[in-house]
C-alpha positions in Angstrom: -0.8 -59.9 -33.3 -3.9 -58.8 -31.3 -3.4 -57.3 -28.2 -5.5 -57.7 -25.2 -5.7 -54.8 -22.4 -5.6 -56.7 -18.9 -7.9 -54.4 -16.2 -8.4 -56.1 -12.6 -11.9 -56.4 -11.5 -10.9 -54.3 -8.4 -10.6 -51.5 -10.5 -13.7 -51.7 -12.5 -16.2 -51.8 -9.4 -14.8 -55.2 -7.6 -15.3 -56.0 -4.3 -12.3 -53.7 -3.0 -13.2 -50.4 -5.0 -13.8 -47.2 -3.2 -15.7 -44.4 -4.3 -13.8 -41.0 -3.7 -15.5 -39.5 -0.6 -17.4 -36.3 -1.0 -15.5 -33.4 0.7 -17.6 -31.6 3.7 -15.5 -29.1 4.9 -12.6 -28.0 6.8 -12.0 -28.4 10.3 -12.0 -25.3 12.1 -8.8 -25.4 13.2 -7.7 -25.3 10.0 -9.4 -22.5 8.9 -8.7 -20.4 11.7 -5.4 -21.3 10.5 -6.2 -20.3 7.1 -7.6 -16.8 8.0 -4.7 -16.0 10.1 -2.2 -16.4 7.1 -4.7 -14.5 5.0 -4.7 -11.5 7.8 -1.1 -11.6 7.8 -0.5 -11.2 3.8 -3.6 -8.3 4.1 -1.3 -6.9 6.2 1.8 -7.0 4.5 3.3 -3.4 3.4 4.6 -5.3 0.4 0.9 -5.5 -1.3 1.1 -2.9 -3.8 -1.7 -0.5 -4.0 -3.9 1.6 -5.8 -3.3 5.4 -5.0 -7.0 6.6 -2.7 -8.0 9.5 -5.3 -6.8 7.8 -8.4 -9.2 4.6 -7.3 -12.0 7.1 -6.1 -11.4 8.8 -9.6 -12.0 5.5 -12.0 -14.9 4.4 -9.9 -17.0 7.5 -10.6 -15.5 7.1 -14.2 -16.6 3.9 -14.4 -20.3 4.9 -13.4 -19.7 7.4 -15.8 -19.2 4.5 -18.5 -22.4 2.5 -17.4 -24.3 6.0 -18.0 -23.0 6.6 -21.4 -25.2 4.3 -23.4 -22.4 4.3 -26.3 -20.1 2.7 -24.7 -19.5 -1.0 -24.8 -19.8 -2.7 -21.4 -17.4 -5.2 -21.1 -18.5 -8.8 -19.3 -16.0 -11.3 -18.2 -16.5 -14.6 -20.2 -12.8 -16.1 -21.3 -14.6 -19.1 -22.7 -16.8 -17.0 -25.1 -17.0 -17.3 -28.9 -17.5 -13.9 -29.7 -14.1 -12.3 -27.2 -13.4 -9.2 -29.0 -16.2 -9.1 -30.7 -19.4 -7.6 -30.1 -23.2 -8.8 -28.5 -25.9 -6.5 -28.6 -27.8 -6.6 -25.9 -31.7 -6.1 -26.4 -31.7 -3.1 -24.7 -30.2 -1.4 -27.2 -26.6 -1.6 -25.4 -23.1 -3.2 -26.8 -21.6 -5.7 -24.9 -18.1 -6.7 -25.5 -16.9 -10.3 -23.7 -13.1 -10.9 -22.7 -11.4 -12.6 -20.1 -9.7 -10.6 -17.0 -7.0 -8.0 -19.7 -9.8 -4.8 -19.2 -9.4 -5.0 -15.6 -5.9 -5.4 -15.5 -5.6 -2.0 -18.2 -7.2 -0.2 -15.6 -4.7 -1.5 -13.2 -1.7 -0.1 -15.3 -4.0 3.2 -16.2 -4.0 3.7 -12.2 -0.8 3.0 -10.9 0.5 5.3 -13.8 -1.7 8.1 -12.0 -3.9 8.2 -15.2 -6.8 9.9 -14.7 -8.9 10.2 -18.3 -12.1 11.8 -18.9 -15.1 9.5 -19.7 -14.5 11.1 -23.5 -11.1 9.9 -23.5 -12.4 6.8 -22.3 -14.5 6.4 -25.2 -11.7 7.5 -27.9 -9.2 5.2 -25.5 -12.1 2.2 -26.4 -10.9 0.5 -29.3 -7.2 0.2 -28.0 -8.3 -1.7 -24.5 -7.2 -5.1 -24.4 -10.2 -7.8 -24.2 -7.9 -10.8 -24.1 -4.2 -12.1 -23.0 -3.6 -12.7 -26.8 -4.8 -11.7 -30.4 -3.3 -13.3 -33.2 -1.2 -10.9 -35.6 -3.1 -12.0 -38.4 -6.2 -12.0 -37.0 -6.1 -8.6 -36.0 -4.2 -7.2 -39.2 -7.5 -8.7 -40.9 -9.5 -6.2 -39.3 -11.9 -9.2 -38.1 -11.9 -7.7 -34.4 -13.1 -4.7 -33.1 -10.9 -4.7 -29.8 -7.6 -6.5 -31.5 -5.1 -5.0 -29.0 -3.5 -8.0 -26.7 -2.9 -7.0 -22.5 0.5 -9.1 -23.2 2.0 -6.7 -25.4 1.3 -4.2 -22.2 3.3 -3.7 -18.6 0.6 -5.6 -17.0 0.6 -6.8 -12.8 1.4 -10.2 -14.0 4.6 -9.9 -15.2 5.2 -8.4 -12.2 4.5 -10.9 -10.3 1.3 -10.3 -9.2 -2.4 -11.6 -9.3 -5.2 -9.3 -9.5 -8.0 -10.7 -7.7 -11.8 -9.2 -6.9 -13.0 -8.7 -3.5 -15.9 -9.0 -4.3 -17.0 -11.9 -7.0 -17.5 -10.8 -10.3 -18.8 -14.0 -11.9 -22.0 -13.1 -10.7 -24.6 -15.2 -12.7 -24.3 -13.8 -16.2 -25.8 -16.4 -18.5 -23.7 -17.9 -21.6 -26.3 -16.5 -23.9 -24.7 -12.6 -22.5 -27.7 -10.8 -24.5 -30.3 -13.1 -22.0 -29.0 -11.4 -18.7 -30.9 -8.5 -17.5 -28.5 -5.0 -18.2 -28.6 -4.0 -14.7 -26.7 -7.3 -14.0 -24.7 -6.5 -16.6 -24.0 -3.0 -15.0 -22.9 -4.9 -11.3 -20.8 -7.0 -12.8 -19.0 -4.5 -15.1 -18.4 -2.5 -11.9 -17.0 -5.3 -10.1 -15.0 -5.9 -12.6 -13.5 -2.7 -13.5 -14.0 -0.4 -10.6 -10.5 -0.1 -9.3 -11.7 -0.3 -5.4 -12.5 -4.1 -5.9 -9.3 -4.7 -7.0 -6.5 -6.1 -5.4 -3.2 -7.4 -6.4 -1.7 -10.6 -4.4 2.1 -12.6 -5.3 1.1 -14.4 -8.4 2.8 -17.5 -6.0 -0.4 -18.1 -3.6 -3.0 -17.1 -6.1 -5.3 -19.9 -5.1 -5.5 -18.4 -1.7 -7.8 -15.5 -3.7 -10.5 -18.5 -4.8 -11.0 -19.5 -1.2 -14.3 -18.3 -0.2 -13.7 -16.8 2.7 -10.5 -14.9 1.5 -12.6 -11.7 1.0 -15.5 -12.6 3.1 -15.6 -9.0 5.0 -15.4 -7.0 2.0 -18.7 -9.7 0.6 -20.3 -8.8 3.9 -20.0 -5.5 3.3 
């Protein structure tokens, strides 16, 4: 027996359909609103946070890093084919893609007071974790070049916590990585991995992170 779907003209542009309206923004109110939580949970002695000579320590590091031309740079693209694998860049660079994991190594490597030299760094390479998950086999294969996984690691979220950039670090890097010029590359490595941009926030209001304003002085800055 045939089976004929019944859809009412209303919902397929009659005379009652409504488009969804187009969002303008918030009224101020609301934001002011907004901001004054945010202050509040900047604020909060609770926030955990990255000792001041250990931070100052991995930021010159990771200019260090950017200066050492055999070093992969690392460039935040979850989405990309080639996570844990390697690009090379036509400036004679190698560019490894991955999702958030490097940033969140760092994260561990600093609140255990770790404080490498840019040689250890470079032997250390290999074992940093580009994404949340490699498969066993995969990386038994020998297929990847960075086949360590940040979920086999101590990492801030499972803790509890989100680590979130102050400022943005999708920053206009192309999907074709090798296209983008290297010294965007090199700005959006540091924002990435410098630990001074970090900062961790309860894993429960994540989303407050993503709204543009939540960082807007360090942006302005």
């Amino acid at each position: 027996m045939e089976c004929t779907l019944f859809i009412p003209t209303t919902l397929l542009g009659g005379q009652h359909a409504m488009p969804i309206p187009k969002f303008i923004s918030l009224p101020e109110t609301l934001l002011q609103d907004l901001r004054k939580v945010r202050d509040d949970l900047m604020a909060w002695s609770g926030l955990p946070e990255i000792p001041a000579d250990v931070s100052s320590h991995w930021d010159g590091l990771i200019e260090q890093w950017i200066g050492r031309s055999d070093l992969h740079l690392i460039v935040r693209k979850s989405s990309h084919e080639r996570v844990c694998l390697d690009i090379a860049h036509p400036s004679g660079r190698h560019i490894a893609p991955s999702d958030n994991s490097p940033a969140h190594w760092v994260a561990i490597q600093c609140f255990e007071r770790r404080m490498p030299t840019i040689d250890e760094i470079a032997t250390a390479l290999p074992d940093i974790p580009m994404t949340m998950a490699v498969s066993r086999r995969e990386a038994e294969a020998g297929r990847y070049p960075f086949p360590k996984s940040l979920s086999s690691l101590p990492h801030a979220g499972k803790q509890g916590w989100y680590l979130a950039h102050k400022k943005p670090v999708a920053n206009g890097i192309p999907s074709k990585i090798e296209t983008a010029p290297i010294e965007r590359i090199h700005e959006h490595f540091r924002r990435l991995m410098k630990p001074s941009n970090f900062m961790l926030i309860p894993k429960c209001v994540a989303g407050f992170a993503e709204l543009d304003f939540f960082f807007e002085d360090d942006e302005a800055g």
